[in-house]
N, CA, C and O atoms as a GROMACS GRO file, in nm:
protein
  380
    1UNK      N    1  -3.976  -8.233   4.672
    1UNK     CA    2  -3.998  -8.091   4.669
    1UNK      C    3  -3.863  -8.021   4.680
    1UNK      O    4  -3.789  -8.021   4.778
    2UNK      N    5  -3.842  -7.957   4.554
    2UNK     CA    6  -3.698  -7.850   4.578
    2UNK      C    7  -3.683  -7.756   4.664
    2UNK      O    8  -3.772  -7.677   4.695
    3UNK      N    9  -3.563  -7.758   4.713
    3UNK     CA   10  -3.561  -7.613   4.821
    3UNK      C   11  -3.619  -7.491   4.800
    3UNK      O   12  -3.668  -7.412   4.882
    4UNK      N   13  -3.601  -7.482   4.603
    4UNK     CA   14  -3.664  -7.343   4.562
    4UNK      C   15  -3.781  -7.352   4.588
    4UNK      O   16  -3.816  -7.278   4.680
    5UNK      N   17  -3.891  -7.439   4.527
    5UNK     CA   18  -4.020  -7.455   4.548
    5UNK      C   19  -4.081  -7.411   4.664
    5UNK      O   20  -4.181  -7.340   4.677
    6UNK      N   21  -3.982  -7.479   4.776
    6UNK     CA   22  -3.995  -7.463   4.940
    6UNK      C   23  -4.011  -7.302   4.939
    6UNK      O   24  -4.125  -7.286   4.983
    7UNK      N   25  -3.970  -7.207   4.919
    7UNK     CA   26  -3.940  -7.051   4.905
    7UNK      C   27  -4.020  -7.012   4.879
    7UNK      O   28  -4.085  -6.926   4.939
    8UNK      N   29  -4.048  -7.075   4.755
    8UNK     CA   30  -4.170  -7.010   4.666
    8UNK      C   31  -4.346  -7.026   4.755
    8UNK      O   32  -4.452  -6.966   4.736
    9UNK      N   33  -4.310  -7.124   4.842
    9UNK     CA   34  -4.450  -7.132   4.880
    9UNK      C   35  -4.422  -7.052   5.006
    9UNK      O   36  -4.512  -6.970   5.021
   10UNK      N   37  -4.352  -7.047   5.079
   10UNK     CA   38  -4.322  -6.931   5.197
   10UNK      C   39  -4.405  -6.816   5.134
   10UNK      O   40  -4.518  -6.779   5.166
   11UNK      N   41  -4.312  -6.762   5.026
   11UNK     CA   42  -4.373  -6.656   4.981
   11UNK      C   43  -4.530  -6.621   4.936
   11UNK      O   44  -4.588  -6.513   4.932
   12UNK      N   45  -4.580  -6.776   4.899
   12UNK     CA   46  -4.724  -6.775   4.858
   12UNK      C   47  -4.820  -6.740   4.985
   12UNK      O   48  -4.932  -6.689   4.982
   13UNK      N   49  -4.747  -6.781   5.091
   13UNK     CA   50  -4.845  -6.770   5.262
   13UNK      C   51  -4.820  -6.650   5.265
   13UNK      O   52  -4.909  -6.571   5.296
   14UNK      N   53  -4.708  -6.611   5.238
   14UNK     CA   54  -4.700  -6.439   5.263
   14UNK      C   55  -4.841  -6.330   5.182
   14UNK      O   56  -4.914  -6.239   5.221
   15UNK      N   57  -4.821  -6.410   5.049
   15UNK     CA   58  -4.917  -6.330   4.984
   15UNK      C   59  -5.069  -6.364   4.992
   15UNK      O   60  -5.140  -6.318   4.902
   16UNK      N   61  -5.111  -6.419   5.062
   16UNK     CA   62  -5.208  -6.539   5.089
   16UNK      C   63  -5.281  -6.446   5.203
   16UNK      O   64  -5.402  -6.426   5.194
   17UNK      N   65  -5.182  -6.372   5.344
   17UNK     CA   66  -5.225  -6.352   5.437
   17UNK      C   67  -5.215  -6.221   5.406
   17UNK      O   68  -5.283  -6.155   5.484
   18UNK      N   69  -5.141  -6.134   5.299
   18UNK     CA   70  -5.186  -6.034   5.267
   18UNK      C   71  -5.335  -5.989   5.185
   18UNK      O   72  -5.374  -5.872   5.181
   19UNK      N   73  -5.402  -6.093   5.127
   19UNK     CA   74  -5.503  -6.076   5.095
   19UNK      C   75  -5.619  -6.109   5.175
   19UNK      O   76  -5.732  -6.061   5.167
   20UNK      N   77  -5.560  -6.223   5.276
   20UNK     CA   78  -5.663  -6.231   5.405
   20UNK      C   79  -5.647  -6.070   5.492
   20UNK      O   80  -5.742  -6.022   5.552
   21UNK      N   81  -5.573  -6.034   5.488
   21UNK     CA   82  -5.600  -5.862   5.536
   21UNK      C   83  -5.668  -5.762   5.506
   21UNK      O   84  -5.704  -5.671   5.581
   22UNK      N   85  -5.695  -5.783   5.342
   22UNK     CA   86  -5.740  -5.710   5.281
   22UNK      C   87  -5.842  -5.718   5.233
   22UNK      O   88  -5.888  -5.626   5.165
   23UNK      N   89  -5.905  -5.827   5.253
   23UNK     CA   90  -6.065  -5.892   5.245
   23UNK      C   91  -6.103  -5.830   5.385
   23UNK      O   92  -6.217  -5.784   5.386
   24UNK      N   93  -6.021  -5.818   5.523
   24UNK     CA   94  -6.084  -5.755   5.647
   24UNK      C   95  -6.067  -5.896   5.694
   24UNK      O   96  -6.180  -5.902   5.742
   25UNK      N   97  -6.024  -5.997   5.716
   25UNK     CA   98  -6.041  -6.088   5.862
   25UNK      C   99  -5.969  -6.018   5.932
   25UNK      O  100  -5.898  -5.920   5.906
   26UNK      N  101  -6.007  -6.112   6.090
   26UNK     CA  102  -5.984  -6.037   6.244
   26UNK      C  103  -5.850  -6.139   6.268
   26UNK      O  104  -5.759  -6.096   6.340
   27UNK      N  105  -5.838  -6.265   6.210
   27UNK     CA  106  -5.719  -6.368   6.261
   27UNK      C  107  -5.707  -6.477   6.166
   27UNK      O  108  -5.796  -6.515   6.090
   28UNK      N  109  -5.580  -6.528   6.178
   28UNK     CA  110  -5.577  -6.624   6.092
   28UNK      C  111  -5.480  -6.771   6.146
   28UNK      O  112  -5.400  -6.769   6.240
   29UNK      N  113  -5.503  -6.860   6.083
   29UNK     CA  114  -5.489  -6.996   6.139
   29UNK      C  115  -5.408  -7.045   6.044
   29UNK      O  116  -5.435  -7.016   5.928
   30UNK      N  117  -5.273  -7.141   6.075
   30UNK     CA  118  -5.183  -7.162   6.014
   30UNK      C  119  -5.224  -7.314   6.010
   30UNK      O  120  -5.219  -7.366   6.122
   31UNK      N  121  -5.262  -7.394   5.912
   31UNK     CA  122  -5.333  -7.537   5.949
   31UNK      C  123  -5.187  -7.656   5.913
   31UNK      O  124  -5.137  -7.701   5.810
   32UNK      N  125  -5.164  -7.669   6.045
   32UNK     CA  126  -5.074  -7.844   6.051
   32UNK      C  127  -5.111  -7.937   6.045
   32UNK      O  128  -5.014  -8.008   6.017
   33UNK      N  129  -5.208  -8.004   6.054
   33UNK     CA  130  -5.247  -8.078   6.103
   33UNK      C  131  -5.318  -8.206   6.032
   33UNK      O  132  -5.328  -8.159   5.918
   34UNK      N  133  -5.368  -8.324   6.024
   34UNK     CA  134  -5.483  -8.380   5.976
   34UNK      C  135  -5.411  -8.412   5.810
   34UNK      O  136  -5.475  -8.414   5.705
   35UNK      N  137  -5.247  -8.436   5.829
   35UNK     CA  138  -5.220  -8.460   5.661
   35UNK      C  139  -5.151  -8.368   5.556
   35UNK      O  140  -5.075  -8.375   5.459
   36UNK      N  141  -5.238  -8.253   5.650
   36UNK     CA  142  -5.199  -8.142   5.513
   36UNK      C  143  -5.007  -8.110   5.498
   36UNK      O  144  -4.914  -8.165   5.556
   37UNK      N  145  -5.008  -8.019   5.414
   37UNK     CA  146  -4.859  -8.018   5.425
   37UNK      C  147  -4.782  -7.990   5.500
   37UNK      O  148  -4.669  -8.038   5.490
   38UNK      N  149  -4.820  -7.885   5.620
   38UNK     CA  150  -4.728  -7.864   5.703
   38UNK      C  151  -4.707  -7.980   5.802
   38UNK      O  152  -4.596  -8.004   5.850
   39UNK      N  153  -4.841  -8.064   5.836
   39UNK     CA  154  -4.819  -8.164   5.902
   39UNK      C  155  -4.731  -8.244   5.840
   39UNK      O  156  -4.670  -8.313   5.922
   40UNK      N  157  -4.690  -8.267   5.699
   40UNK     CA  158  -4.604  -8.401   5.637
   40UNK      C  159  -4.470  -8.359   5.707
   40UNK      O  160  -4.401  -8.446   5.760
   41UNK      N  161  -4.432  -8.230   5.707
   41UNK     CA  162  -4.303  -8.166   5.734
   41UNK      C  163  -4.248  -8.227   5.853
   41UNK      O  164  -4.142  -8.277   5.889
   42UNK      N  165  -4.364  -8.202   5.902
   42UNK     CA  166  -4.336  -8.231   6.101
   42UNK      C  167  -4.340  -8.366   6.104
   42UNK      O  168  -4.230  -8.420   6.103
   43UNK      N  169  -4.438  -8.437   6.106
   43UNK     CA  170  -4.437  -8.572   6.128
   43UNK      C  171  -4.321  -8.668   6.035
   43UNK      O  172  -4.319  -8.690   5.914
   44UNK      N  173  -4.204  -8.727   6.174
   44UNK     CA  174  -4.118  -8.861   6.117
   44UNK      C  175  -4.138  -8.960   6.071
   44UNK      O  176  -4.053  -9.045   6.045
   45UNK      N  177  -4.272  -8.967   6.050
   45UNK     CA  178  -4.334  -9.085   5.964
   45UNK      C  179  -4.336  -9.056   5.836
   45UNK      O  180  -4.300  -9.143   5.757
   46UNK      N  181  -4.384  -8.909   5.781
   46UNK     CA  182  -4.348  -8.895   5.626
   46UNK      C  183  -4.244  -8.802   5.604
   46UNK      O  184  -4.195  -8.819   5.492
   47UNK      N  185  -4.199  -8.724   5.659
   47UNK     CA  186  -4.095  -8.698   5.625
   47UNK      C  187  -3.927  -8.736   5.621
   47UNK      O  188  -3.845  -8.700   5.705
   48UNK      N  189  -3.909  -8.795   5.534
   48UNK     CA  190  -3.788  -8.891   5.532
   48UNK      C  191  -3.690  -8.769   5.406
   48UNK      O  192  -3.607  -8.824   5.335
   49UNK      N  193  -3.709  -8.619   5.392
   49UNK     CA  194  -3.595  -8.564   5.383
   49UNK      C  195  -3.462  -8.568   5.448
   49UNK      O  196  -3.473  -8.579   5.570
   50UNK      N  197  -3.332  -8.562   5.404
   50UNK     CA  198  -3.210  -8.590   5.423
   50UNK      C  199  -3.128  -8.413   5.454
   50UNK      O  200  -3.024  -8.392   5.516
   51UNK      N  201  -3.226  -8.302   5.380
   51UNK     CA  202  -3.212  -8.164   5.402
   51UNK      C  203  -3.200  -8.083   5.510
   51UNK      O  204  -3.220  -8.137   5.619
   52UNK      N  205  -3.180  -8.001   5.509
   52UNK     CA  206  -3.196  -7.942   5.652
   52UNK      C  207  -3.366  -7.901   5.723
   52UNK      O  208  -3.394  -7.841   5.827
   53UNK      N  209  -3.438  -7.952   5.636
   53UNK     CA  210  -3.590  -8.020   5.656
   53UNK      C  211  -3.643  -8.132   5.708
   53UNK      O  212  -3.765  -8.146   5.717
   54UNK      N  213  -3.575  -8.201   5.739
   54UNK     CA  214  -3.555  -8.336   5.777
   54UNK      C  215  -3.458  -8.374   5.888
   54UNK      O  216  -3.362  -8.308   5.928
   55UNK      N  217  -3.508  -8.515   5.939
   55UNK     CA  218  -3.456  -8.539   6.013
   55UNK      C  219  -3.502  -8.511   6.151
   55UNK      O  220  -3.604  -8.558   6.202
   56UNK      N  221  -3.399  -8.413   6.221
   56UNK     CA  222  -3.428  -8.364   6.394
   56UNK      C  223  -3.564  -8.271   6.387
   56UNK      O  224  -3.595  -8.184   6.306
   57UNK      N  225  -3.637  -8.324   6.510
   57UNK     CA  226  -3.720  -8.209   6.532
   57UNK      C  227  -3.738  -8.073   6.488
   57UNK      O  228  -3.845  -8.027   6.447
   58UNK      N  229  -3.608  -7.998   6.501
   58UNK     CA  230  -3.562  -7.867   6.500
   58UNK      C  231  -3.573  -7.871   6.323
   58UNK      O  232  -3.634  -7.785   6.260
   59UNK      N  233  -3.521  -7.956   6.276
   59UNK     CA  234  -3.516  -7.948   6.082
   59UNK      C  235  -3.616  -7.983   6.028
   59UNK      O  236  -3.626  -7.968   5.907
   60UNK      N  237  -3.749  -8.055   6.123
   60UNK     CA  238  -3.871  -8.048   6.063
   60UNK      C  239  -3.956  -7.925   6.066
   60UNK      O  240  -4.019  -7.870   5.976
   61UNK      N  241  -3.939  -7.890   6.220
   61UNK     CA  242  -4.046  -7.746   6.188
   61UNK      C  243  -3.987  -7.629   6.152
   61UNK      O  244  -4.022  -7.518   6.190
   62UNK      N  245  -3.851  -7.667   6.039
   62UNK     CA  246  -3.778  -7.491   5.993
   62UNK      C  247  -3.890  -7.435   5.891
   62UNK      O  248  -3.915  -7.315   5.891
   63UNK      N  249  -3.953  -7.519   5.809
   63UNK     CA  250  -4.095  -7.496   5.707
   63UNK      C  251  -4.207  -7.439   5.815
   63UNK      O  252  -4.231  -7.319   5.798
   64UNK      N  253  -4.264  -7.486   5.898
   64UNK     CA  254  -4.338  -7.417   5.967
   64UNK      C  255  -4.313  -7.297   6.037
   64UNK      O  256  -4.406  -7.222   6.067
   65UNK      N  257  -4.211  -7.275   6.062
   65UNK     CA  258  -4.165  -7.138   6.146
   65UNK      C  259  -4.152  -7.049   6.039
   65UNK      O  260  -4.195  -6.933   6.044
   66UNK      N  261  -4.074  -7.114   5.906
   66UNK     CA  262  -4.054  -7.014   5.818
   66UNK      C  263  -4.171  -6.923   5.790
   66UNK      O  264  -4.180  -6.800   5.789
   67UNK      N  265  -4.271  -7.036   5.763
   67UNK     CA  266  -4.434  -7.030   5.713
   67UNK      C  267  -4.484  -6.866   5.811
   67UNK      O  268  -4.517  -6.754   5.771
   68UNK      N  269  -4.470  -6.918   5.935
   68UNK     CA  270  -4.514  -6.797   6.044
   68UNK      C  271  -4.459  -6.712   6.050
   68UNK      O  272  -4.522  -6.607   6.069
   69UNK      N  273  -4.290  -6.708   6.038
   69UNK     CA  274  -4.216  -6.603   5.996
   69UNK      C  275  -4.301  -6.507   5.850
   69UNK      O  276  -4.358  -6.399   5.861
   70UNK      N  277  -4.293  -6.544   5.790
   70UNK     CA  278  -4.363  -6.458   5.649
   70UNK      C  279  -4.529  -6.436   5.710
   70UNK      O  280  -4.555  -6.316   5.717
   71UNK      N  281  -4.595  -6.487   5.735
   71UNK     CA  282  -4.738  -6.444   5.821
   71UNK      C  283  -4.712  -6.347   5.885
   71UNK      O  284  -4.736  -6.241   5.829
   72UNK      N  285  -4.684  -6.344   5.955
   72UNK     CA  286  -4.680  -6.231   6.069
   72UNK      C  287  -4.603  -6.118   6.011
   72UNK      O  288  -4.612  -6.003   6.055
   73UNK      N  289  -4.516  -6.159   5.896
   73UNK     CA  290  -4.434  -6.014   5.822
   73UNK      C  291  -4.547  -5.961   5.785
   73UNK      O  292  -4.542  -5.847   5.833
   74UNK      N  293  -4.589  -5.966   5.762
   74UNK     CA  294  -4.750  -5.929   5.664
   74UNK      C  295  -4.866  -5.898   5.760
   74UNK      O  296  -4.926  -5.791   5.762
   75UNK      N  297  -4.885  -5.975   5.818
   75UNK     CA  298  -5.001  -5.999   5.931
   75UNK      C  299  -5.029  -5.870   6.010
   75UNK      O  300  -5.135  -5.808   6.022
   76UNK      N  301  -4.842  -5.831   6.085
   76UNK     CA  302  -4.890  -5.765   6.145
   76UNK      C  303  -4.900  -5.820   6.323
   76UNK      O  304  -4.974  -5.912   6.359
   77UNK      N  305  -4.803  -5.738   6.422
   77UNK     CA  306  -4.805  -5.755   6.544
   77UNK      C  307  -4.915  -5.796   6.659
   77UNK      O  308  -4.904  -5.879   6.749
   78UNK      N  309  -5.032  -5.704   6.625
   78UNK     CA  310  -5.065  -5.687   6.697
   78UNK      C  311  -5.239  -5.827   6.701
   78UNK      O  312  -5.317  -5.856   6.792
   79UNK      N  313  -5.227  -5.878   6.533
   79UNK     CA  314  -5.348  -5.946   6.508
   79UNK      C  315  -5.321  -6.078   6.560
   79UNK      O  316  -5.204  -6.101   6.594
   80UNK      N  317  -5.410  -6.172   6.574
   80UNK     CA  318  -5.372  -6.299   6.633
   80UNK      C  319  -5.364  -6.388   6.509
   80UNK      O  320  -5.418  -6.370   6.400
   81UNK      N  321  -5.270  -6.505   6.556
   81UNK     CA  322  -5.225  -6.588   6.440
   81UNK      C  323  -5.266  -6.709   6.558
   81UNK      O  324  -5.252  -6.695   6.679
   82UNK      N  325  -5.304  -6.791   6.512
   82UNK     CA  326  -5.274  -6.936   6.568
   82UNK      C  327  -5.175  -7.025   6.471
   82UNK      O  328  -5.087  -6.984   6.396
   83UNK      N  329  -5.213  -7.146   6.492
   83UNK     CA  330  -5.169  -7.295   6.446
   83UNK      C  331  -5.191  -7.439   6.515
   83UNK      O  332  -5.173  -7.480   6.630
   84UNK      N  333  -5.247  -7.512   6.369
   84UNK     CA  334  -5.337  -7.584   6.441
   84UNK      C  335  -5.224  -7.732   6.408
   84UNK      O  336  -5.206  -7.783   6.298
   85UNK      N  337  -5.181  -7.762   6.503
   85UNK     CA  338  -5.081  -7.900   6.494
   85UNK      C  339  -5.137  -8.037   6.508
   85UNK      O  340  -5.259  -8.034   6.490
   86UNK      N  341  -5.109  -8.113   6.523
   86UNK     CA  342  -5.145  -8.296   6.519
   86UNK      C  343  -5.055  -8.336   6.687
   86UNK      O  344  -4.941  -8.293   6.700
   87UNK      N  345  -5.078  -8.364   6.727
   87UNK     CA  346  -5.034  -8.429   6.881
   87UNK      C  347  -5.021  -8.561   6.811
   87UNK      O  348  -4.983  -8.646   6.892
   88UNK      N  349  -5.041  -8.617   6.680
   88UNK     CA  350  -5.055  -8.757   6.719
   88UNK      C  351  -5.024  -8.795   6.533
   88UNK      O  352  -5.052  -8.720   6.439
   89UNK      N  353  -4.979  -8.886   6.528
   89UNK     CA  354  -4.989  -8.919   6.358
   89UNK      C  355  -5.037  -9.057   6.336
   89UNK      O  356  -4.995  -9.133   6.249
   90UNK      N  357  -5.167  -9.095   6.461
   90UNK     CA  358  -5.264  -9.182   6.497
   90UNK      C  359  -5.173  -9.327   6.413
   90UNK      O  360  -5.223  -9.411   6.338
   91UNK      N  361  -5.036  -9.316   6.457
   91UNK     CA  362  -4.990  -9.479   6.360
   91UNK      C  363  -4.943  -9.533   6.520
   91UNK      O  364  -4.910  -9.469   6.619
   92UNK      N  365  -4.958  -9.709   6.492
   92UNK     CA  366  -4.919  -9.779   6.573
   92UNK      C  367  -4.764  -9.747   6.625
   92UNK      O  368  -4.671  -9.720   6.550
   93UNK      N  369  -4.755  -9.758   6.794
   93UNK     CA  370  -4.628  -9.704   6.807
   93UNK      C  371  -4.571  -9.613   6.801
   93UNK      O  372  -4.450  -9.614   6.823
   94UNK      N  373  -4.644  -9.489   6.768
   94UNK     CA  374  -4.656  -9.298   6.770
   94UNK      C  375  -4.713  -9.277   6.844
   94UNK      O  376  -4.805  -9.344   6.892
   95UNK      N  377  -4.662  -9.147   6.880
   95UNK     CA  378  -4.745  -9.085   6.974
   95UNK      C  379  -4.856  -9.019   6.868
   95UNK      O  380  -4.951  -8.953   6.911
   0.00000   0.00000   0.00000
């Protein structure tokens, strides 16, 4: 996945949670977890980027923060956001 690509989908959550606004939900949920992509980011088991995506803790969840960064531009202060993470990447020898 190119860095640009990476951008481009920031921007897609952005526009994503602007239309979850505008349909009227009360909150919205940022999903990590269970595989999906934000979980690949985070978890050192699949993510074997060399980028500033990769690697340390801190360079895995820059995609997820970014992600919430653009949510909440949009979202809005005062509405609730969660995020739903993985405690576990259920492999032998992981937590």
């Amino acid at each position: 996945m190119t860095l640009e690509y990476i951008n481009q989908l920031e921007d897609k959550y952005g526009a994503a949670t602007r239309q979850a606004a505008a349909a009227g939900f009360d909150f919205l949920e940022i999903h990590g977890a269970h595989g999906y992509l934000v979980h690949n980011f985070l978890s050192p088991l699949s993510n074997a980027r060399e980028d500033k995506y990769g690697g340390s803790l801190e360079n895995r969840f820059r995609f997820p923060l970014q992600i919430a960064k653009h949510v909440r531009a949009q979202w809005g202060e005062k509405k609730p956001l969660f995020s739903h993470l993985s405690a576990t990447d259920w492999a032998e020898g992981w937590f």
